[in-house]
C-alpha positions as CSV (number, residue, x, y, z in Angstrom):
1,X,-2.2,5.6,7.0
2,X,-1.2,2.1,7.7
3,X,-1.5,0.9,4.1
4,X,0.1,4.0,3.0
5,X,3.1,3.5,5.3
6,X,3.6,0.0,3.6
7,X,3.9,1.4,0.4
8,X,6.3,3.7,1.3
9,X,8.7,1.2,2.9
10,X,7.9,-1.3,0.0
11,X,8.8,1.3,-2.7
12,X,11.7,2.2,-1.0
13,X,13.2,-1.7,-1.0
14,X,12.1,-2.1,-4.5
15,X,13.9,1.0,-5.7
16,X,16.5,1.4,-3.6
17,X,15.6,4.9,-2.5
18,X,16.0,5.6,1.2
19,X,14.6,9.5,0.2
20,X,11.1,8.5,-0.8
21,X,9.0,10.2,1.7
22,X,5.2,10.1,2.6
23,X,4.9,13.3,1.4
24,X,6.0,12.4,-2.5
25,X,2.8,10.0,-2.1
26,X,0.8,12.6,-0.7
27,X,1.6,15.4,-3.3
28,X,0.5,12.8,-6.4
29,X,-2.5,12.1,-4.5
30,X,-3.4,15.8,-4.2
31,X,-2.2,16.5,-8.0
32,X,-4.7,14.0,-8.8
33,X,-7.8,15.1,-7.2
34,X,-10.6,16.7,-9.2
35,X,-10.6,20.0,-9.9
36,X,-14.4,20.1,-9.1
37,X,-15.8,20.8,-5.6
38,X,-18.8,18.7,-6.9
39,X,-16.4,15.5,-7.8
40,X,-14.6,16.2,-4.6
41,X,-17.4,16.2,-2.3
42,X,-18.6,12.9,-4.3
43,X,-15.0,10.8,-4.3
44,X,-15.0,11.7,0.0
45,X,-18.5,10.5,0.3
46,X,-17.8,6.9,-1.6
47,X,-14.6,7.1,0.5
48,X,-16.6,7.5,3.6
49,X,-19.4,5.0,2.8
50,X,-16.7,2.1,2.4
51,X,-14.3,3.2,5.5
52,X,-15.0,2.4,9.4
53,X,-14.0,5.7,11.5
54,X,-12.0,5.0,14.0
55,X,-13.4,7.3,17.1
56,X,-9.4,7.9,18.0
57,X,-8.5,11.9,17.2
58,X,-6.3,11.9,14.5
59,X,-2.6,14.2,14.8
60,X,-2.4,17.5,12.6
61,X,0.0,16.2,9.7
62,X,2.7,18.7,7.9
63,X,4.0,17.1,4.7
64,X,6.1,19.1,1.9
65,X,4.2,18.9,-1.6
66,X,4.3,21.0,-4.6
67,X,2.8,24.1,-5.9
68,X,-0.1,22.0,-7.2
69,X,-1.3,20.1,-4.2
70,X,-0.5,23.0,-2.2
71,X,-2.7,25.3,-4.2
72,X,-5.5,22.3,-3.6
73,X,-5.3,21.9,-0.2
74,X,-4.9,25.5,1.0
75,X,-8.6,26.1,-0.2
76,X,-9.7,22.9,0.3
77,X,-11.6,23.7,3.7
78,X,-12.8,27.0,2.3
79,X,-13.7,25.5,-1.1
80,X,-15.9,22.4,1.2
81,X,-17.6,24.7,3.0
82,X,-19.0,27.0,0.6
83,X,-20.3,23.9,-1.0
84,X,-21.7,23.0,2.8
85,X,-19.4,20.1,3.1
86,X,-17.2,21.7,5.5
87,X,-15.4,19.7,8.2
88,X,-15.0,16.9,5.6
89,X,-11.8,18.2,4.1
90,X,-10.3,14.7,5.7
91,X,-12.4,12.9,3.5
92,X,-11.3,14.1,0.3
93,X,-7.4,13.9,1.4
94,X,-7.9,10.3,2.4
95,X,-10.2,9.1,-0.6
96,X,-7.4,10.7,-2.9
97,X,-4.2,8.8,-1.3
98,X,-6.3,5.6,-1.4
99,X,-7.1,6.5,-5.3
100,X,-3.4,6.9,-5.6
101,X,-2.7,3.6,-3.8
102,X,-4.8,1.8,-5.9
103,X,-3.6,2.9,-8.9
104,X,0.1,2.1,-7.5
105,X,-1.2,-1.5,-6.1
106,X,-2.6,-2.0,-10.3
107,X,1.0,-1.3,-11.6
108,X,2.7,-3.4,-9.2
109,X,6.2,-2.7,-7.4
110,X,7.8,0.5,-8.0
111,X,11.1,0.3,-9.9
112,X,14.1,2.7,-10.3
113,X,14.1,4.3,-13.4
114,X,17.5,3.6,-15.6
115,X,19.5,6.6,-15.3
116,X,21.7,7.2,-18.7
117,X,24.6,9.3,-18.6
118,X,24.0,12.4,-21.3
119,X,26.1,11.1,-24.8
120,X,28.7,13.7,-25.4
């Protein structure tokens, strides 16, 4: 969450946009996960074989995202644990924002986009 938090405040300097929110970041992270339970269950278990757990209880998180990433992670836990990988739902939430952060760090600082005005 840390390194997710950093992002957000550095993409707000470099853009200028006091509105970015950590939900934005966690909707493309959830649009980007794989359709496939198999490839779901397989990106968490990478994620977990490279991360240290810390033994703290983590806070029930509310973010607003999209229809998308909604659709995702409403049937996420159900979806796990028919494929007996239940109670991992975490797992595949975390390994998809640090996907996402990755693929942000590879571009470099976030920029605001030129806005034209319409020609009339």
């Amino acid at each position: 969450m840390s390194r997710l938090k950093e992002r957000l405040n550095a993409d707000r300097r470099s853009t200028s946009n006091s509105g970015l929110a950590l939900g934005h970041y966690v909707d493309a992270a959830l649009r980007n996960v794989p359709p496939s339970v198999d490839e779901q269950i397989k990106m968490a278990e990478a994620f977990g074989e490279s991360q240290l757990w810390d033994t703290d209880k983590t806070q029930p998180s509310t973010y607003r995202v999209g229809e998308e990433a909604y659709d995702l992670a409403s049937n996420l836990k159900l979806n796990l644990q028919e494929a007996a990988f239940g109670r991992r739902g975490t797992q595949v939430v975390s390994a998809a924002i640090e996907r996402l952060l990755d693929a942000l760090e590879a571009e470099g600082p976030l920029q605001r986009p030129e806005r034209r005005r319409p020609e009339r």
